[in-house]
C-alpha positions as CSV (number, residue, x, y, z in Angstrom):
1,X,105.8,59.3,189.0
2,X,103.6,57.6,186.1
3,X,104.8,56.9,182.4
4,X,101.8,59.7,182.2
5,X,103.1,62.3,183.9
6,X,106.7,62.0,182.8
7,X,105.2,62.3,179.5
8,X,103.5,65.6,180.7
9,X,106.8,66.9,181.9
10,X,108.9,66.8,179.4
11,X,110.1,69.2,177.5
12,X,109.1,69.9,173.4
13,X,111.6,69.9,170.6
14,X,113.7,73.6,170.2
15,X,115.8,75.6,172.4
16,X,115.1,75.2,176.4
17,X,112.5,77.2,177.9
18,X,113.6,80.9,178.8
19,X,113.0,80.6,182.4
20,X,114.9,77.2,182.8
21,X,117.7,78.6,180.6
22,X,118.4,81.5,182.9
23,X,118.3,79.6,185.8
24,X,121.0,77.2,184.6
25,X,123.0,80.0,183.1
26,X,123.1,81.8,186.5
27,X,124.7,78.9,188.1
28,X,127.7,78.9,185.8
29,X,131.4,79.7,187.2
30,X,132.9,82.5,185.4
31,X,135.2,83.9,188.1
32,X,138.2,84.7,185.4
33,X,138.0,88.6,185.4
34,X,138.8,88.8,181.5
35,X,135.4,87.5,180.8
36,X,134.1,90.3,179.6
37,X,130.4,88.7,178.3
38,X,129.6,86.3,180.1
39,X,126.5,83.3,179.7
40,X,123.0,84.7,179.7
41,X,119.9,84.9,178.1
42,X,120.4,86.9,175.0
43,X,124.0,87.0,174.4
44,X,124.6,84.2,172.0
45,X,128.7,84.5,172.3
46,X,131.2,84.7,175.1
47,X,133.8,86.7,174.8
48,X,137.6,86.8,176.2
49,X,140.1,89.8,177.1
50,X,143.1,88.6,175.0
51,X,145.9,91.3,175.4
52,X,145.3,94.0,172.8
53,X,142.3,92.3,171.0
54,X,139.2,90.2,172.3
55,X,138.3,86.9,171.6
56,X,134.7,86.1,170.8
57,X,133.5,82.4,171.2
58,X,130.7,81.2,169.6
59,X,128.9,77.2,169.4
60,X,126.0,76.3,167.4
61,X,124.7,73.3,165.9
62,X,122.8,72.3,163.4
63,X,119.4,70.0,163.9
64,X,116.6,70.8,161.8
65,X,118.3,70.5,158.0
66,X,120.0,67.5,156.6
67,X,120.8,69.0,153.0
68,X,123.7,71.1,152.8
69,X,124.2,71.1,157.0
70,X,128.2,71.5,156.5
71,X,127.4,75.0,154.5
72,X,124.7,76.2,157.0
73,X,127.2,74.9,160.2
74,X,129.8,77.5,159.0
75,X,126.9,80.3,158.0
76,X,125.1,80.7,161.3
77,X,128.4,80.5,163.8
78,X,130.1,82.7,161.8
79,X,126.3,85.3,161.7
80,X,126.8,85.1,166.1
81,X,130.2,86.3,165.8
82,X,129.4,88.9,163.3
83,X,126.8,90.3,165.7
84,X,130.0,91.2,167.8
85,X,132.1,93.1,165.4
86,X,134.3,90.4,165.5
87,X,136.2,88.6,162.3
88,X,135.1,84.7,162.4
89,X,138.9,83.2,162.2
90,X,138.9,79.5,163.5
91,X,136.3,76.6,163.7
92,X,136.2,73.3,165.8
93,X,133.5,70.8,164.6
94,X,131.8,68.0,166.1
95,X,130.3,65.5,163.8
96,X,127.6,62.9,164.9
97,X,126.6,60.4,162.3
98,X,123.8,57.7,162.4
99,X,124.5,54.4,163.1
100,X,123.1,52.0,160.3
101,X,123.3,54.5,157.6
102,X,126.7,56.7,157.6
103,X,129.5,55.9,154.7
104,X,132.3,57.4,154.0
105,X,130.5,59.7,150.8
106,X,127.7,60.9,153.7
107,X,131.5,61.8,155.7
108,X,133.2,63.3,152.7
109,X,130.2,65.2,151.2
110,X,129.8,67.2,154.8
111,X,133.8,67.5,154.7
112,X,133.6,69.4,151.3
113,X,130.5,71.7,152.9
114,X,132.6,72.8,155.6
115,X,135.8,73.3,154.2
116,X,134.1,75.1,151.3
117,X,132.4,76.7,153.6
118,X,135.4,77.7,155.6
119,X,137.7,78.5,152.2
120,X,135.3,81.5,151.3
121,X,135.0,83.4,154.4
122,X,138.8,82.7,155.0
123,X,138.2,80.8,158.4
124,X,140.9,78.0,159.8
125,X,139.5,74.3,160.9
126,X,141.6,73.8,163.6
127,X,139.9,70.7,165.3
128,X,137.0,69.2,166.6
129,X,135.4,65.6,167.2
130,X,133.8,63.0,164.6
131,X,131.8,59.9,165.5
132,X,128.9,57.5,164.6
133,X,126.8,57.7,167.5
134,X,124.1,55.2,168.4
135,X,120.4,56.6,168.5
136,X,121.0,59.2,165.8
137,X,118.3,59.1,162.7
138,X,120.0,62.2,160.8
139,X,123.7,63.6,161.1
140,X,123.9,66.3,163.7
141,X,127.0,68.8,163.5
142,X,127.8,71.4,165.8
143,X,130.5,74.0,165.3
144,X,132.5,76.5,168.0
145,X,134.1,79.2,166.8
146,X,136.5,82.0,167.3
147,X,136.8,85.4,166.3
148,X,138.3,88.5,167.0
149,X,138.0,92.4,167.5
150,X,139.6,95.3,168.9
151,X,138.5,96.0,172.4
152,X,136.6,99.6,171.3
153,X,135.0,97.9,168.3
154,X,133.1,95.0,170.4
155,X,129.4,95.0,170.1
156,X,127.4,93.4,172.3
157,X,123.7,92.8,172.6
158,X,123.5,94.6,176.1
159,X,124.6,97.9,174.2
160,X,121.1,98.9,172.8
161,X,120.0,102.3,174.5
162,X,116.6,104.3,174.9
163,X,116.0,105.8,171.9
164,X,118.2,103.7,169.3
165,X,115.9,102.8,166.2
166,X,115.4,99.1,165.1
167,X,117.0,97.9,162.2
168,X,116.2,94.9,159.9
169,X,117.9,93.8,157.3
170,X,116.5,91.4,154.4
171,X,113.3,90.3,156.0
172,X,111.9,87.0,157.7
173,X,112.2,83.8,157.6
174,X,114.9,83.2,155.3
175,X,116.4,80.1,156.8
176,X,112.9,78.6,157.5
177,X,112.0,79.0,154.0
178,X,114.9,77.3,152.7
179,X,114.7,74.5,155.6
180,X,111.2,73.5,154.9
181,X,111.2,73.9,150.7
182,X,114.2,71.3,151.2
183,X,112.8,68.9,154.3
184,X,109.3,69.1,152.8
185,X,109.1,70.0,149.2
186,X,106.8,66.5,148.6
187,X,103.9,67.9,150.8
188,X,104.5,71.8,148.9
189,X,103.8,69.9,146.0
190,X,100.8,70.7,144.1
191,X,100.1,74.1,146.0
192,X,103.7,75.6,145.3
193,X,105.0,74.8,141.6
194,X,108.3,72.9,140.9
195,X,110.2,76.4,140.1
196,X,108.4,78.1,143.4
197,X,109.9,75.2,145.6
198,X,113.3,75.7,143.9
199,X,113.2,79.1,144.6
200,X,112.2,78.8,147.9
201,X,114.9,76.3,148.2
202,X,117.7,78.6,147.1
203,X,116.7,81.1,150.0
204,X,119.5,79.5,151.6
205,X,121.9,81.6,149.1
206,X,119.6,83.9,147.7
207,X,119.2,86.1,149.2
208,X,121.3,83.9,151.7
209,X,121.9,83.5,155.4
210,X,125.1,84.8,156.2
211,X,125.0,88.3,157.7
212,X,128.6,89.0,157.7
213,X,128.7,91.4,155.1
214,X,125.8,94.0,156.3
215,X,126.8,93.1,160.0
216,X,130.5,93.9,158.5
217,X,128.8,97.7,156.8
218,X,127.1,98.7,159.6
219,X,129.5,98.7,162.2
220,X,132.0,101.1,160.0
221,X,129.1,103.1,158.7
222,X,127.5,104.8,162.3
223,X,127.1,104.1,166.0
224,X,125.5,100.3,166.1
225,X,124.6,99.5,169.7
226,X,123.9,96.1,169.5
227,X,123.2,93.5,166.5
228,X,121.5,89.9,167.1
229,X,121.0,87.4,164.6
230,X,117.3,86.0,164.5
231,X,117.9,82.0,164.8
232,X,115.1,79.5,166.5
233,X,112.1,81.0,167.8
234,X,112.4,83.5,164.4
235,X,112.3,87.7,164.6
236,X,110.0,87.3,167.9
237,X,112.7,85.1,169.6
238,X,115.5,87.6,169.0
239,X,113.5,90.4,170.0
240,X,112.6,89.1,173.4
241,X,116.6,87.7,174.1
242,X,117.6,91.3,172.4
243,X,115.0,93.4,175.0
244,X,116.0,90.8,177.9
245,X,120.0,91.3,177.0
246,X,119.9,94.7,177.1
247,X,117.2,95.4,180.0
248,X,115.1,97.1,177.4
249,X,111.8,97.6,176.1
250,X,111.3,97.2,172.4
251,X,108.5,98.7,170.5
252,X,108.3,97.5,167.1
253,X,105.8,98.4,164.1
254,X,104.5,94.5,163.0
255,X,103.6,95.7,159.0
256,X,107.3,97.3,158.7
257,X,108.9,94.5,158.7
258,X,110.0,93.0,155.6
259,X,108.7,89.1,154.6
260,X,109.1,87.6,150.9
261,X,105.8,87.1,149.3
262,X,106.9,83.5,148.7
263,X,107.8,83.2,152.6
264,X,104.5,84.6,153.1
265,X,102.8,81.8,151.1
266,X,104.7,79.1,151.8
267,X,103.8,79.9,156.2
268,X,100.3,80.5,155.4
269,X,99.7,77.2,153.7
270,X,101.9,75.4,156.6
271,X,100.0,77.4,159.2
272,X,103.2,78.8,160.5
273,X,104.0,82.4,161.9
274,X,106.4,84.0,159.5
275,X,107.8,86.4,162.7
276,X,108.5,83.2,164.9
277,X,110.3,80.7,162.2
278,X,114.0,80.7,162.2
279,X,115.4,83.4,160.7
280,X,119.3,83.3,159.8
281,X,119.7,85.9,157.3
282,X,118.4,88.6,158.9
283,X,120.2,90.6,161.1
284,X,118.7,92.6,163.3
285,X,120.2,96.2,164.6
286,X,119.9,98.4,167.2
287,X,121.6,101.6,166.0
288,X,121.8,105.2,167.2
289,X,118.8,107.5,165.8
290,X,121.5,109.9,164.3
291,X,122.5,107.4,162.3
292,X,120.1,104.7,161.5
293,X,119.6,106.7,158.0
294,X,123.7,106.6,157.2
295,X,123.5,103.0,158.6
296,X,120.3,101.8,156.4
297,X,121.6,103.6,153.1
298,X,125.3,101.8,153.6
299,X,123.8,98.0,153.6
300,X,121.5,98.8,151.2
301,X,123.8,100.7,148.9
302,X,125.8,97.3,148.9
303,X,122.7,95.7,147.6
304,X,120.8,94.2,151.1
305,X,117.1,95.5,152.1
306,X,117.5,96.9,155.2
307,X,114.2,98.4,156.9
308,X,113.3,100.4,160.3
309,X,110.9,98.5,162.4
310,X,110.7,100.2,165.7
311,X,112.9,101.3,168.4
312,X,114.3,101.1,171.8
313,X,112.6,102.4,174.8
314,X,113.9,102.3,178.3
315,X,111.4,100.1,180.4
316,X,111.7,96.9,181.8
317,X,112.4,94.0,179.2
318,X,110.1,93.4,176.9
319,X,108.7,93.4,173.5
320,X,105.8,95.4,172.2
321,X,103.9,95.7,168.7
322,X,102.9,98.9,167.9
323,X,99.8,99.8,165.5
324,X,97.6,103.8,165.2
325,X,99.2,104.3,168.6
326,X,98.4,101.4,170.5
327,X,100.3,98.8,171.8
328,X,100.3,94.9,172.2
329,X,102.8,92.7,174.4
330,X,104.6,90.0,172.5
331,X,104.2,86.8,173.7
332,X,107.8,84.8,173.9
333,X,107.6,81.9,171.4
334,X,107.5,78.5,173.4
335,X,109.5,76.9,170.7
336,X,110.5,77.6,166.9
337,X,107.1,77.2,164.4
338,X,109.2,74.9,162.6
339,X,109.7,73.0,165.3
340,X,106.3,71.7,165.1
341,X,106.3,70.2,161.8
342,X,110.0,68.5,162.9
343,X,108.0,67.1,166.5
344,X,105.3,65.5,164.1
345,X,107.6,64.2,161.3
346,X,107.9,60.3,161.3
347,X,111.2,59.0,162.1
């Protein structure tokens, strides 16, 4: 094989390719019978038959930001455990730091994030693994963590039925907007204005990525199927693993779903698709038609735009927009649009 075609073969920045994802998934053992979710595309956490209550299991790291990664480790596992029904109780972090450029402030000042972090939601740190790790350019943290639910309250992705209506609450891309108004607020410069960038960069807690409370409302306010929290690959991404989990078709109206006017901007000027940028913050539902209006006025009673986009059909999976009756197949994102900008960015 030539340097060339090696090249040619590899694979781009962001999460591995659906296709080659399944196929390593499928080869996973998971014989113990108390598994009750097991890997697979589209169902972000595992979870555990544990006597009277289920365990939910849940790793994530973060790549893409460098400011405030401690805070967002803690906000998107505890989102995926969320999407179960689950509590988010304990968390294990692994901590890689660059070589050439890691002291003890860099160590401490991530510390702080995640224990802070941790302290508010009421979660445990019960462990995990820190080192300085040779070819590193930026820390990388990656966080597992445990929740837990009653065995009747469990929500899983593969619940969504024919006829369930979509719900989103929010809007998209929150944590894109924040990521990139942080990582790139020198080339925003000069076509977004110093308080636009700060706004922008305060996404990140207003109007914040943790799902935990609406994820929380829903499930005690009407029949919720399935939840998913939009992550890499944006709203499109978690449509696709949502349709795929759940062997369903999903038709969705495009110009109902919500996205900031500043998110708006700041993707058009970065020639980015707002609907395939990562999204924690949103949280996407898949809720009984009965109650999708009980469900939607409960999160937004507590504040949290919450909009219907579309709804389940049954159908092979897949993911469908929806405009004056006629319909257009979703293409799968190949990669997160921020992803891009991270592939190009000089080391």
């Amino acid at each position: 094989m030539t340097p060339d075609t090696e090249k040619r073969d590899t694979l781009p920045v962001g999460k591995l390719p659906a296709d080659l994802l399944a196929k390593l998934l499928a080869q996973a053992p998971v014989d113990d019978p108390r598994v009750l979710v097991k890997p697979g595309p589209g169902l972000d956490c595992a979870v555990v038959e544990y006597g009277d209550v289920c365990l939910v299991y849940k790793s994530d790291p973060i790549t893409f930001a460098t400011d405030e990664i401690g805070w967002y480790l803690v906000q998107v596992n505890a989102n995926d455990i969320a999407t179960t029904g689950a509590a988010p109780r304990w968390l294990l972090v692994t901590l890689l730091l660059p070589e050439g450029q890691t002291t003890a402030a860099l160590v401490e000042q991530i510390g702080r994030q995640i224990y802070d972090a941790c302290r508010a939601l009421g979660l445990a740190v019960i462990g995990g693994h820190t080192e300085i790790t040779y070819g590193l350019d930026r820390p990388v943290v990656v966080g597992t963590m445990v929740g837990e639910v009653e065995r009747q309250r469990l929500v899983t992705p593969q619940g969504a039925r024919p006829g369930d209506r979509l719900l989103l609450t929010k809007g998209v891309p929150i944590e894109a907007t924040a990521i990139l108004a942080r990582e790139f607020a020198g080339r925003l410069a000069g076509a977004f204005s110093p308080a636009e960038i700060a706004e922008a960069q305060a996404f990140l807690t207003d109007p914040g990525i943790s799902v935990l409370p609406e994820a929380q409302t829903a499930a005690q306010a009407g029949r919720v199927t399935a939840m998913h929290d939009p992550t890499e690959g944006g709203l499109v991404g978690a449509l696709w693993e949502l349709a795929e989990a759940s062997g369903r078709s999903l038709v969705v109206d495009r110009a109902a779903v919500p996205i900031p006017p500043l998110s708006a901007r700041l993707c058009r000027f970065l020639g980015l698709d707002p609907l395939a940028a990562i999204a924690s913050g949103a949280l996407l539902l898949a809720v009984a038609a009965g109650d999708a209006p009980a469900v939607r006025q409960a999160i937004e009673t507590g504040g949290i735009v919450c909009a219907e986009i579309g709804r389940v059909e049954a159908g092979p999976p897949a993911v469908w927009f929806e405009q004056a009756g006629e319909r257009e197949q979703v293409i799968r994102p190949e990669r997160d649009e921020i992803a891009r900008l991270f592939a190009g960015r000089p080391k």
